[in-house]
C-alpha positions in Angstrom: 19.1 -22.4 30.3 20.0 -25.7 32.4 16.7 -27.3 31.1 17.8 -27.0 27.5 21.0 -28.2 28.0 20.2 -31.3 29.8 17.1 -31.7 27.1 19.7 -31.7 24.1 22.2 -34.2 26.3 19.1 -36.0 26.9 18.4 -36.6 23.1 22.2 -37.3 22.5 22.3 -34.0 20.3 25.1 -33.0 22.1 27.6 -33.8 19.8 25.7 -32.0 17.1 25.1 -28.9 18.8 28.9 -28.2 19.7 30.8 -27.0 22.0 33.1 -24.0 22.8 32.9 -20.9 21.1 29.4 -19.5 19.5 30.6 -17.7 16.6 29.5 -14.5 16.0 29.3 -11.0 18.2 27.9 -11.7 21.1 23.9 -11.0 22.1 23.0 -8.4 24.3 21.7 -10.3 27.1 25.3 -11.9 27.0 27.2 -8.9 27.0 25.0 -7.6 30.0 25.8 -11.1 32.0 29.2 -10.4 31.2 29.2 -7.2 32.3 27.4 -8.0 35.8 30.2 -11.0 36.1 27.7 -13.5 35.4 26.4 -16.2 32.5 23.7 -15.5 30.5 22.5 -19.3 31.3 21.9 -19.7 34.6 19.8 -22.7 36.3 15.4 -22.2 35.9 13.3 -23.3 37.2 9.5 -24.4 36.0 8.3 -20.8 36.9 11.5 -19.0 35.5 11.5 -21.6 32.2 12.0 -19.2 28.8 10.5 -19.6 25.9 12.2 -22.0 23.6 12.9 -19.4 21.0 15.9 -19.5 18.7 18.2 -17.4 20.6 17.4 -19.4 24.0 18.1 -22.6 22.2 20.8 -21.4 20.5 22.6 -20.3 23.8 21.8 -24.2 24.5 22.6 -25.4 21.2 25.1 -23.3 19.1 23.7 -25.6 15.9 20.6 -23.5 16.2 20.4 -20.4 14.4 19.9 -17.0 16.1 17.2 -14.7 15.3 19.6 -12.5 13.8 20.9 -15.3 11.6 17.6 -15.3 10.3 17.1 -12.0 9.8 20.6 -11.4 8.2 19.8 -14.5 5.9 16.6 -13.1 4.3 18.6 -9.7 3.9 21.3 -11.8 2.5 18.7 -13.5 0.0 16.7 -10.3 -1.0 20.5 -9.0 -2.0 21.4 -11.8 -3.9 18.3 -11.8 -6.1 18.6 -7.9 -6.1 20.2 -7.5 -9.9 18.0 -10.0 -11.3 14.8 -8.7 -10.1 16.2 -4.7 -11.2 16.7 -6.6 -14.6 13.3 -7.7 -15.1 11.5 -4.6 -13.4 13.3 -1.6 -14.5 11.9 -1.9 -17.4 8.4 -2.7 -16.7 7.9 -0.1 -14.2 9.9 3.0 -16.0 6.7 4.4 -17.8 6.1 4.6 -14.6 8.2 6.9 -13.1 7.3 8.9 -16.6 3.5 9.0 -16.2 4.6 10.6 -13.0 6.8 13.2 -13.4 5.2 13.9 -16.9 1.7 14.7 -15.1 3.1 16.5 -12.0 5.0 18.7 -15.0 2.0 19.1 -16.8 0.0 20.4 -13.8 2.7 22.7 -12.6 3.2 24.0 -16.1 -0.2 25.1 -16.6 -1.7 28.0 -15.7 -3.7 28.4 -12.5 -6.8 29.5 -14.0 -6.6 27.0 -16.8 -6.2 24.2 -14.6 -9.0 25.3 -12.1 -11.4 25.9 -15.3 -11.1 22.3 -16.3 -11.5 20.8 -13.1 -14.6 22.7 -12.1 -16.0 21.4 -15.8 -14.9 18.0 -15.4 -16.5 17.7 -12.1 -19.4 18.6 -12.9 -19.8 16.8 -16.2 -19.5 13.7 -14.0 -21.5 14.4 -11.2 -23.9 17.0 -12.5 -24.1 18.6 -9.0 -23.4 22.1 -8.4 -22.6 21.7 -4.6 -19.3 19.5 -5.8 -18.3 22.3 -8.2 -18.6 24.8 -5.5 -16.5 23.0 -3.2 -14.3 22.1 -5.4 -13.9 25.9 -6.5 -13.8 27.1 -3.1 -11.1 24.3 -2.4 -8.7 25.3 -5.2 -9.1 29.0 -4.5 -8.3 28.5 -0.9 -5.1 26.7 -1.3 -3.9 29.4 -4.0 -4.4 31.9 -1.5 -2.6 30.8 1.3 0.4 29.4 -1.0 -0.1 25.7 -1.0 -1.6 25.4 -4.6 1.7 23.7 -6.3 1.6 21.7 -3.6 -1.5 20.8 -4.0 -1.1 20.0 -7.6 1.9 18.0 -7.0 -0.1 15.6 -4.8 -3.2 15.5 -7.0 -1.3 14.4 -10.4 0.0 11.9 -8.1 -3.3 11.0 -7.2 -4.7 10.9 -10.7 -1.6 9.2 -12.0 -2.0 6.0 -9.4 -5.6 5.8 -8.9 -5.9 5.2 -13.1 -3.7 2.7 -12.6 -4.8 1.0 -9.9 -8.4 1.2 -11.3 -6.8 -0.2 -14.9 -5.3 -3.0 -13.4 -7.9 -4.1 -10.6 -11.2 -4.1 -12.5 -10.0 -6.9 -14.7 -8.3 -8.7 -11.7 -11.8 -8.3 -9.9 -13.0 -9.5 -12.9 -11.1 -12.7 -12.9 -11.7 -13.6 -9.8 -15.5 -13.2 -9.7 -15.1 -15.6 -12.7 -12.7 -18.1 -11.5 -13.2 -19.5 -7.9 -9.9 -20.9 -8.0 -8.4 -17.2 -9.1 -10.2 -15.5 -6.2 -8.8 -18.2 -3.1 -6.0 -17.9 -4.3 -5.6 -14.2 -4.8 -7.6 -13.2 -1.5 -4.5 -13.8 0.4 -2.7 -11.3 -1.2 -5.5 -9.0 -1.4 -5.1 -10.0 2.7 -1.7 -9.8 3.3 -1.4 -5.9 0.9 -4.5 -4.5 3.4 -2.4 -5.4 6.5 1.1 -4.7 5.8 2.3 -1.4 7.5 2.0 1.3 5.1 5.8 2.0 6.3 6.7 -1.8 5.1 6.0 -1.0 1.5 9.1 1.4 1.1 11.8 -1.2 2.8 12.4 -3.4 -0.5 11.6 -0.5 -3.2 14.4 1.1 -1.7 16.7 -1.3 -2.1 15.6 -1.8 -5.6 15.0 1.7 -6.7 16.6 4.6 -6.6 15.1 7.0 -3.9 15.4 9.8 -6.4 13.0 7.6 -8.8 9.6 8.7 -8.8 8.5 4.8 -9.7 9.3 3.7 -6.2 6.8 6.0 -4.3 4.4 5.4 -7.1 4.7 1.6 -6.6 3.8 1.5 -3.0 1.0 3.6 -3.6 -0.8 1.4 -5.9 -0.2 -1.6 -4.5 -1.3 -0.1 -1.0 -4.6 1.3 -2.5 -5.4 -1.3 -5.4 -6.8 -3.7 -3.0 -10.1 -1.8 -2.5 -11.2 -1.8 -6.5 -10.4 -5.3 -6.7 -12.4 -6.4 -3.8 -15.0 -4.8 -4.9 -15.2 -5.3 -8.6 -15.5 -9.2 -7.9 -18.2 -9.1 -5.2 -20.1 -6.5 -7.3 -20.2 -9.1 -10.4 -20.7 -11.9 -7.8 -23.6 -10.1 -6.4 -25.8 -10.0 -9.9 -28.9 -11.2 -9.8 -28.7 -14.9 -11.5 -31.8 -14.3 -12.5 -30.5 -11.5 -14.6 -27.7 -13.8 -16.1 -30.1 -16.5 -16.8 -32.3 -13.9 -18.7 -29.6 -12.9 -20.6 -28.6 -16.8 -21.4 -31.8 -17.3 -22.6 -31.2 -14.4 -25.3 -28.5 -15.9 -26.4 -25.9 -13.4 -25.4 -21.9 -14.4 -25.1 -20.0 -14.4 -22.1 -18.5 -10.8 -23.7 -22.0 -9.2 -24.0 -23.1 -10.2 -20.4 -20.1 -9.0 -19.1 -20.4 -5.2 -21.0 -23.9 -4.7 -21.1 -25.3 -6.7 -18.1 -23.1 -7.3 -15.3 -20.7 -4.4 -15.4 -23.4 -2.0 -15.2 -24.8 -3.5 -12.5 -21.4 -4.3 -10.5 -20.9 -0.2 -11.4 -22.3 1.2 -8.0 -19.6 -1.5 -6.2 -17.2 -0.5 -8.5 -17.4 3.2 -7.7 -17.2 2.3 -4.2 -14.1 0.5 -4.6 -12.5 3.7 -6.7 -13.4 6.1 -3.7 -11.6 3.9 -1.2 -8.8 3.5 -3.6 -8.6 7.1 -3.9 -8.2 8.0 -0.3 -5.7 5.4 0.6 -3.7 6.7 -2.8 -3.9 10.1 -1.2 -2.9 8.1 2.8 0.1 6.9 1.0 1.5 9.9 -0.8 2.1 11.6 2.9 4.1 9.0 3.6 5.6 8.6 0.3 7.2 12.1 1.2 9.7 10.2 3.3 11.5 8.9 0.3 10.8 11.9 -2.2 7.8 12.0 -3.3 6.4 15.5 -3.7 3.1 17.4 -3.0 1.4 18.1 0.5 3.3 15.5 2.4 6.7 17.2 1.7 5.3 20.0 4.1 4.1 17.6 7.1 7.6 15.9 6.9 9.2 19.2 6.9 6.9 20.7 10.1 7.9 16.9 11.8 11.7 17.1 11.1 12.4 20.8 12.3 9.5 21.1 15.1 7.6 23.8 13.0 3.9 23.7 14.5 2.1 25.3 11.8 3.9 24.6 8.4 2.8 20.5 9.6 -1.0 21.7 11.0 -1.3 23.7 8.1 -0.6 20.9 5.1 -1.9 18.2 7.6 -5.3 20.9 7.2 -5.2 21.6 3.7 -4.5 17.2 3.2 -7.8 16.8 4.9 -10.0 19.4 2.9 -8.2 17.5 -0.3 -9.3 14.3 0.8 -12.7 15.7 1.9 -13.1 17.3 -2.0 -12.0 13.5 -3.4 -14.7 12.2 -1.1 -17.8 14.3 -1.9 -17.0 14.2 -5.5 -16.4 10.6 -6.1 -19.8 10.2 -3.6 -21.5 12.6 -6.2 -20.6 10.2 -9.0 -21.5 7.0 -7.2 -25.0 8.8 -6.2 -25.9 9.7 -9.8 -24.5 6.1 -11.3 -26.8 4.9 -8.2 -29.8 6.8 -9.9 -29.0 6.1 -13.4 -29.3 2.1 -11.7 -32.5 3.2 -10.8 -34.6 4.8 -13.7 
């Protein structure tokens, strides 16, 4: 690190950067050097030069903060805010945690046959096809028989619980923004940011706000992992209306309400549906890995096969996850196809 000295003697930051003791545990590249009976800052030359990164400079400069500092100061600030942001969100997000545990209760507690009864008629009062109601028949019977029917249950009221929501609060955001060009710019980078953050990263500050035995913090990180899809799509389906439409309805004399219900939301719809499938298989993405900080359902089973090496307990729910997801696809395909239709005639 001779270069880096000699550039800070160079700029007369000498006297700023100190001298003499670091501070702080040692790094360890230093402990290594130590170890070896060497110093960690040994002469370079152009080929050999490091990168100027903190903890380079640093061993240059103590003034200069070490990526750990940094590190250890954003831990140190997401602490100190901690209480106040528990204050304000505890509240807000505790119906949460009761639309949760209320509809995974309700779906355990009722019977088998009652519960398969109304899904098979649900399904097929939306998408009129017999082939969804089949599979979806077949699907329910199948996990029954081999024992992974609570299971199953537990991870579809999660489903149902944070897809809702997600859809509840991303139409009208999707609906702002394809209103307000100002809205959308500066919303997209958070639409951004949510699509590319690890799934993993969701769970690091929930924890540290929420209790791990709350069923809010899993149901958090799902819908804000798989909200992004229906919001997306809800403002480029209203952005994509013909104008000529809108200038139609203009010339009737309709108000910005009326367009909205009865000419641009139905035609936005087939969009719309296509953002609630995606949003329904990354809800069902994150509740497998919501199992690693308690939520329950299918992915409690894959974590369990993972964590004591048992081959078929993970293949098994990692099987039965994919013929769920496969069930949410078709069916949520069979509603898009006949809004698609209804578009048509």
């Amino acid at each position: 690190m001779a270069f880096y000295d000699s550039l800070f003697d160079s700029l007369g930051l000498r006297e700023w950067c100190g001298a003499g003791d670091k501070g702080g545990p040692m790094t360890m590249a230093e402990l290594l050097a130590k170890s070896k009976g060497t110093t960690a800052t040994e002469e370079t030359s152009a080929l050999t030069l490091p990168f100027p990164s903190l903890d380079n400079l640093h061993a240059a400069c103590e003034a200069i903060p070490r990526t750990r500092d940094m590190t250890s100061g954003v831990e140190n600030f997401f602490l100190s805010i901690k209480s106040s942001l528990q204050f304000v969100l505890d509240p807000l997000t505790q119906p949460l945690s009761w639309l949760l545990d209320g509809s995974i209760w309700l779906f355990i507690a009722m019977p088998w046959w009652l519960l398969i009864g109304i899904t098979l008629v649900a399904v097929y009062w939306i998408t009129r096809s017999r082939a969804s109601t089949i599979l979806v028949a077949v699907t329910w019977l199948f996990l029954a028989f081999i024992d992974h029917y609570d299971y199953a249950v537990q991870t579809m009221a999660i489903i149902f619980i944070c897809t809702g929501l997600s859809v509840l609060f991303g139409v009208p955001i999707g609906i702002a923004m394809s209103k307000n060009d100002r809205l959308q710019k500066a919303v997209i980078p958070v639409l951004d940011m949510l699509q590319t953050l690890p799934s993993f990263v969701y769970l690091i500050p929930l924890i540290f706000l929420f209790s791990v035995t709350e069923s809010k913090l899993y149901g958090i990180a799902i819908i804000l992992y798989a909200i992004v899809p229906v919001i997306r799509l809800t403002d480029l389906g209203i952005r994509l209306v013909d104008q000529d439409i809108i200038e139609a309805a203009n010339a009737f004399g309709m108000t910005a309400r009326q367009k909205l219900l009865s000419v641009e939301l139905p035609l936005a719809l087939p969009n719309i549906m296509a953002g609630v499938n995606q949003t329904i298989m990354m809800s069902l993405a994150m509740v497998v890995i919501a199992s690693l900080v308690s939520a329950p359902g299918l992915g409690v089973l894959v974590l369990r096969g993972i964590n004591n090496l048992e081959l078929g307990v993970g293949l098994v729910s990692g099987f039965c996850i994919v013929i769920l997801a496969i069930l949410l696809d078709r069916v949520s395909k069979a509603t898009l196809a006949r809004v698609d239709v209804s578009q048509d005639s």
